[in-house]
C-alpha positions as CSV (number, residue, x, y, z in Angstrom):
1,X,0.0,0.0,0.0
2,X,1.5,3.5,-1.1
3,X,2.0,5.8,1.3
4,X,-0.3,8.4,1.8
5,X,1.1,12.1,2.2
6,X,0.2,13.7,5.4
7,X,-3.2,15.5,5.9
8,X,-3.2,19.6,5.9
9,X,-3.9,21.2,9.0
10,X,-6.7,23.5,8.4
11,X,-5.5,27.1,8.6
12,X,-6.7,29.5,11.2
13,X,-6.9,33.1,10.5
14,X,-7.8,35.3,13.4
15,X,-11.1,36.8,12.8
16,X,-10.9,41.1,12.9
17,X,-12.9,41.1,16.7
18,X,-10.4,38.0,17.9
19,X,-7.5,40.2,16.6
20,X,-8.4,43.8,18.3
21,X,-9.4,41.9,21.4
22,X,-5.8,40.6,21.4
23,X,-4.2,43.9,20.5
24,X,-6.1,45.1,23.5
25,X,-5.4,43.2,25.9
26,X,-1.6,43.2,24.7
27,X,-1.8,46.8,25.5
28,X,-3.0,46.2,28.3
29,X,-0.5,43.6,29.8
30,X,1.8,46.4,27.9
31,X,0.4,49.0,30.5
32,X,0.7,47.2,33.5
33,X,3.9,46.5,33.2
34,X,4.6,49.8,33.1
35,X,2.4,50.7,36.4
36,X,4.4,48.0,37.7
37,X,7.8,49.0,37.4
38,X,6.7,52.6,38.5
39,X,5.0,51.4,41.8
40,X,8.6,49.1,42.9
41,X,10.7,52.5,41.6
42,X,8.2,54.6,43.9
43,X,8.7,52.2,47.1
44,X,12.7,51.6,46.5
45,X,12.4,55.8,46.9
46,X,10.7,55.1,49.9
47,X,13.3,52.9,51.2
48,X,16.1,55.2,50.3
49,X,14.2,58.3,51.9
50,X,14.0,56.4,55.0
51,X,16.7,53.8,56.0
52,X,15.5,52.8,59.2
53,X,12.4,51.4,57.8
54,X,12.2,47.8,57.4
55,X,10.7,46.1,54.8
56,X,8.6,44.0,56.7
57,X,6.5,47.0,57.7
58,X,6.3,48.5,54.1
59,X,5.1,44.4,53.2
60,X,3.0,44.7,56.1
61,X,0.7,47.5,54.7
62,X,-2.3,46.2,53.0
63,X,-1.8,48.3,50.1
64,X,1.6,46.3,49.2
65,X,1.2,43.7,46.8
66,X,4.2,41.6,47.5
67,X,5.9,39.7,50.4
68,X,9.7,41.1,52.1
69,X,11.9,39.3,50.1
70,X,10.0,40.6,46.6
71,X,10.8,44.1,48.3
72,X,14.4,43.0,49.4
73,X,14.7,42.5,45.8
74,X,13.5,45.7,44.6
75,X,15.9,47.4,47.0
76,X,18.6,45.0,45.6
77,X,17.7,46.5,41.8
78,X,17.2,50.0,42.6
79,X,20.8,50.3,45.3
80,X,18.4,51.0,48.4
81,X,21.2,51.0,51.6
82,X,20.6,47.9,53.4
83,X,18.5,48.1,56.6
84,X,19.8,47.8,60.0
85,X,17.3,47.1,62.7
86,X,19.7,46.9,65.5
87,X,20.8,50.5,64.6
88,X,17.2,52.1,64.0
89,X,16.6,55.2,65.5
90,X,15.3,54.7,69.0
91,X,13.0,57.9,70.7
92,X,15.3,59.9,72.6
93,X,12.9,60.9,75.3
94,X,13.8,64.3,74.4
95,X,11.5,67.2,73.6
C-alpha cells in the first residue's frame, strides 16, 4: 500500500474582533507592566528616603502587593542601603 502524504492542517486566521481583542489586551498587559515597574521604583524611593524602615512594615501595609523578600529584591535592583534594625533610631525621650 503507497504511502499516503500527510493530511493539511486546516488554517486559522484570526477573525478582525479576535484580533483587536488581542491587540487590546496586549496593551493592556503592555500598561501594566509599566504601572508596575513605577509602583517598585516609587517604594525603593521610599526605602532610600528612610533607611530605618524595614521592609517587613512596608510588606506589612495592606496596600503592598508583595511579600519582604519581593521588596528585598527591589531594593537590591534600585541600590536602596541595606536596613539595619539593631541601629534604627530609638525615641530619645527628648522634647
Amino acid at each position: 500500500m503507497p504511502k499516503q502524504p500527510p493530511k493539511r492542517r486546516p488554517e486559522y486566521k484570526p477573525s478582525r474582533k479576535t484580533a483587536e481583542a488581542l491587540a487590546a489586551w496586549k496593551r493592556a498587559v503592555e500598561e501594566e507592566e509599566r504601572l508596575r515597574l513605577s509602583v517598585r521604583a516609587a517604594l525603593a524611593e521610599d526605602l532610600i528616603a528612610d533607611t530605618d524602615l524595614p521592609y517587613q512594615v512596608v510588606a506589612d501595609h495592606p496596600s503592598i502587593p508583595w511579600s519582604m523578600q519581593t521588596l528585598r529584591q527591589i531594593g537590591w535592583e534600585y541600590n536602596v542601603p541595606p536596613r539595619q534594625p539593631s541601629k534604627a533610631k530609638q525615641p530619645s525621650g527628648k522634647d
